[in-house]
N, C-alpha and C positions, 0 to 999 in steps of 0.2 A: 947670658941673661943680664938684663938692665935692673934698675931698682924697680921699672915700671913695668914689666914684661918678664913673660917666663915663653919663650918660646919651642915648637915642639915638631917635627914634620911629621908627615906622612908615610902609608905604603907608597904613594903617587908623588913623582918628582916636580915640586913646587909649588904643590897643593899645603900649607901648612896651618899652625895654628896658633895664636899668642895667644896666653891668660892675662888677665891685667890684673895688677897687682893694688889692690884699692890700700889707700894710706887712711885710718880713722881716728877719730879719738871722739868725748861724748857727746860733741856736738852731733856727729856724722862720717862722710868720707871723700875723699879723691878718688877719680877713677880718671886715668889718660887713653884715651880711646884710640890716638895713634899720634905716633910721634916718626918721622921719616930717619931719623939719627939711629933710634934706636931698634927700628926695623926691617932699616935697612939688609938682615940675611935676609930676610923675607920677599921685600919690595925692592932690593935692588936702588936705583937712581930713579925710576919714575915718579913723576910727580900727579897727585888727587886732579881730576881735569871736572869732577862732578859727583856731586852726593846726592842722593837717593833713600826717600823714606818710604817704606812701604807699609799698610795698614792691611793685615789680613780679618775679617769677622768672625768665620767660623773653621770650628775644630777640622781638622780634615781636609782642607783645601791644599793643593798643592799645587805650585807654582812650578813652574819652567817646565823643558831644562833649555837654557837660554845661553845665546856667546851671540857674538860678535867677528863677521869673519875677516880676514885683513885686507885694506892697512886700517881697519878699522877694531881690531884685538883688542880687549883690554884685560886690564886683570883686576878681578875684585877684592877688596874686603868688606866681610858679610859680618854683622853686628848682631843678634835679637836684645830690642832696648826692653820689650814688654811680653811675658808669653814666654812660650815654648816650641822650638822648633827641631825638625830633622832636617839638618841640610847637608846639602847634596853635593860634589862635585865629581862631574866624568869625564876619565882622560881621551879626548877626541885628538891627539895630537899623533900624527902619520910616523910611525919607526920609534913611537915612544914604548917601551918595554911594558909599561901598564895598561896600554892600546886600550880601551873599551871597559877596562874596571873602573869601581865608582870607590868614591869614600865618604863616611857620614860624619857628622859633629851633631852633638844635642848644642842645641845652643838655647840659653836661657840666659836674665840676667844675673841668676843665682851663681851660673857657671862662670861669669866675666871672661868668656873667652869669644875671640872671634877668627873667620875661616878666610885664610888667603886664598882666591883660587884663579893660578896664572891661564893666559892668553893659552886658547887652542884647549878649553876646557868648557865643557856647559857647566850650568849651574842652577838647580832649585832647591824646592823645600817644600816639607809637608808643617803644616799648623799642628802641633800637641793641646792646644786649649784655643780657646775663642778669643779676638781680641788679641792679636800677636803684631807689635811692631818690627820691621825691620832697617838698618840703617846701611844703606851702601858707601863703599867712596869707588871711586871708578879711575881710571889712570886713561880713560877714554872717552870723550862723551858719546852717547846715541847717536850713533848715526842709522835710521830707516831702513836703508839701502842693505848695509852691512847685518840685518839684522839674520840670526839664525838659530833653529830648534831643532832637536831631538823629545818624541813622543815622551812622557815620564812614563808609561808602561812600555816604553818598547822592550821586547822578549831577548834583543841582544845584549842589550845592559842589564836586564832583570833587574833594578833597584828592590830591595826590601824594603817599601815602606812599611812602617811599623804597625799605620792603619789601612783599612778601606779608604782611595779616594774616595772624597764627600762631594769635591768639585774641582774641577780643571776651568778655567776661561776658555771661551771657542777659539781663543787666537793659538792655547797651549794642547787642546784637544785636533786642535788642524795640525799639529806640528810632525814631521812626517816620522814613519820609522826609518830604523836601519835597514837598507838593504843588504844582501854580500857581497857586494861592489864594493861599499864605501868602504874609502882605504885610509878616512882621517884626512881632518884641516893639517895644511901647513903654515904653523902660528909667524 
């Protein structure tokens, strides 16, 4: 643990989570949103190649579940600046012992914590309130090509969202299931 960070992992190997630790007094507070020195269990050497804001409207929307397949990997860290979320990460990574389990984090800014989730993992979230920001850093930018989904209702992950999907986007509602084939990305 740093002065600025309480870090924490997961059932899932790499999948983790830092609190931050905000510094006040009566003006207000600090809050360090990431620091590469101090995060380094987490993040290893890689370095932020792209940050990402995401604006959800309404309660119930969920997003993904989203990766990137290589050499195009990357690994997220996932923020909520505004709102309240259920996010998501599932281990899609081939001979990983966690194969196909998922893990959740409530993320709020009340919680000051945010969700590591490495390379050869998807990743989304369900909205708890209307109006919910989200802040990415990515250690990979977008690349089109490399883009890839898993359904958020697929039946071999079962996710527990907490609500009724209220809305998926068509790009996240196309996104295919599992078959019993798939044997996992090799990250």
């Amino acid at each position: 643990m740093s002065a600025r960070f309480a870090l924490r992992d997961t059932p899932i190997a790499g999948v983790g989570v830092f609190n931050r630790l905000p510094i006040g007094d009566h003006r207000g507070s600090l809050e360090r949103l990431f620091c590469a020195d101090d995060l380094r269990q987490l993040v290893g050497d890689r370095a932020i190649r792209q940050i990402n804001l995401t604006v959800t409207r309404r309660r119930g929307t969920t997003r993904g579940m989203h990766f990137q397949h290589p050499p195009f990997a990357e690994m997220k860290i996932v923020t909520c600046l505004r709102g309240r979320v259920f996010d998501v990460a599932v281990d899609l990574r081939r001979d990983s012992p966690t194969f196909l389990r998922w893990h959740a984090e409530l993320l709020s800014p009340d919680h000051h914590a945010s969700i590591v989730i490495p390379e050869g993992c998807a990743h989304g979230f369900q909205t708890l309130e209307d109006d919910c920001e989200m802040l990415y850093l990515h250690t990979a930018a977008y690349a089109s090509a490399a883009e890839g989904g898993v359904h958020a209702e697929d039946p071999r992950i079962a996710i527990a969202w907490p609500e009724p999907i209220a809305e998926l986007s068509a790009r996240d509602a196309g996104h295919p299931w599992l078959g019993a084939d798939f044997a996992g990305l090799v990250p």
